[in-house]
C-alpha positions in Angstrom: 6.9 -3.2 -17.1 9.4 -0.5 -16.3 13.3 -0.7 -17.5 14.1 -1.0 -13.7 12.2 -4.6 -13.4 9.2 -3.2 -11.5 5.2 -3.2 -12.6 2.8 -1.4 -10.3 -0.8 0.4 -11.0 -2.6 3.3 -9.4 -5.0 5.3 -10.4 -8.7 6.7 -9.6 -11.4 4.5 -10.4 -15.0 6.3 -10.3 -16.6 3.2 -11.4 -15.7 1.7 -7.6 -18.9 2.0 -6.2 -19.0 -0.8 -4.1 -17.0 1.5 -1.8 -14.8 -1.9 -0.7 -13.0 0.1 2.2 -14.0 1.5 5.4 -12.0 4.6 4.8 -14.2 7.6 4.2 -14.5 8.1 0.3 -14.1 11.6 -1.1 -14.9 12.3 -4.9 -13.3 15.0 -6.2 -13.8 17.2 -8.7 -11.8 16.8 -12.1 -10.3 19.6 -13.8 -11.8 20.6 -17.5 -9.1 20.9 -20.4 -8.0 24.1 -21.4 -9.0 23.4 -25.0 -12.0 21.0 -25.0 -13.9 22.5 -22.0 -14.4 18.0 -20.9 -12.8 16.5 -17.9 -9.4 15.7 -17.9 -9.0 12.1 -18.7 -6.3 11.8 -16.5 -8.4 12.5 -13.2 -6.4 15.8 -12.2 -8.5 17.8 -9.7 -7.0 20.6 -8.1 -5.7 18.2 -5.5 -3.1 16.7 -7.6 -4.4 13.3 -8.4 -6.6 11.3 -6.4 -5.6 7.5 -5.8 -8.1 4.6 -4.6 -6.4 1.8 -6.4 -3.1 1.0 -6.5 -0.9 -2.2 -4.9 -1.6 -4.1 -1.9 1.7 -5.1 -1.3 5.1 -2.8 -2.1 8.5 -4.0 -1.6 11.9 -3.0 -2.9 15.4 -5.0 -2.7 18.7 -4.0 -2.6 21.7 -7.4 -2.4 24.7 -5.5 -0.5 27.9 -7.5 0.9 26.4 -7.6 4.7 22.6 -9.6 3.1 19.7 -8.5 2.2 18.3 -4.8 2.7 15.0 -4.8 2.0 12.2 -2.1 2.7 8.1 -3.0 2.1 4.4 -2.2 2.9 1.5 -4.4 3.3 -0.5 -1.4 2.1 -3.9 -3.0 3.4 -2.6 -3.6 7.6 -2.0 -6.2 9.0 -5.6 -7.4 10.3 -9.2 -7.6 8.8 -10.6 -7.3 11.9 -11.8 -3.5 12.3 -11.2 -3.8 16.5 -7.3 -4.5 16.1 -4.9 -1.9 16.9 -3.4 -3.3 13.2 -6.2 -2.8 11.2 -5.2 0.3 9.6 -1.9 -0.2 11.2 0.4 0.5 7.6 -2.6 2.5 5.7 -1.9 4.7 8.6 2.1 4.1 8.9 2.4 4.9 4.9 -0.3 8.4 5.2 2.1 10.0 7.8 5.7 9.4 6.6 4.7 8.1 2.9 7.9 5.7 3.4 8.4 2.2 3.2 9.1 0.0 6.4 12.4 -1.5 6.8 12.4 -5.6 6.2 14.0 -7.6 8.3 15.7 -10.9 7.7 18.1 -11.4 10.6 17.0 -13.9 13.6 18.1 -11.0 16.2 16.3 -8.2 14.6 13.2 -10.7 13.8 13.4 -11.2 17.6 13.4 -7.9 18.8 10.7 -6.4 16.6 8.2 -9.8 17.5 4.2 -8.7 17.8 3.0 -12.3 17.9 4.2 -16.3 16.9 1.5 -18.0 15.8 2.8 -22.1 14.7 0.9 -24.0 11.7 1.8 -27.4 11.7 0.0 -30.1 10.0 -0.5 -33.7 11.6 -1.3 -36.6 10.3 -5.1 -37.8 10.9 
């Protein structure tokens, strides 16, 4: 847990071989240390550091005197299936401007940015 209240995780996992993604997998090569002549146990390559674990879902908050501000990422898209136009939809989003995507909590702004209303109501049997 960080002093600023948030926990988050990414790394490079080799053991991942179950490749659980469709996005082609590239193993790269891990620098040795300067003294011990092993691999780095950090997973530098020459890169920078490879990530393919890490959150699913990001999101930040900021309380101002006008509501909420709040900016997020469902790093995984918005759809499981692979024919969707938002199946890599954020993965894709996040890649190009590595920013977050602006939250939106007021009914006008909710309206305007609408993709699709789906309503789950439960009846009685």
């Amino acid at each position: 847990m960080h002093v600023e209240g948030g926990f988050n995780v990414f790394r490079y996992d080799r053991s991942n071989l179950t490749r659980s993604t469709l996005i082609p997998y590239t193993d790269y090569a891990v620098l040795n240390d300067a003294v011990t002549g092993k691999p780095l146990a950090s997973n530098l390559t020459p890169q920078g550091y490879p990530v393919n674990y890490g959150s699913s879902w990001m999101f930040v908050m900021n309380f101002t005197e006008n509501g909420p501000e709040a900016k997020g990422l469902l790093t995984m898209s918005q759809s499981s299936d692979s024919h969707s136009e938002h199946f890599d939809d954020q993965s894709r989003y996040y890649s190009q401007s590595a920013k977050l995507r602006p939250l939106l909590f007021k009914d006008e702004d909710i309206e305007l940015n609408l993709i699709d209303e789906v309503d789950l109501s439960m009846t009685k049997q």
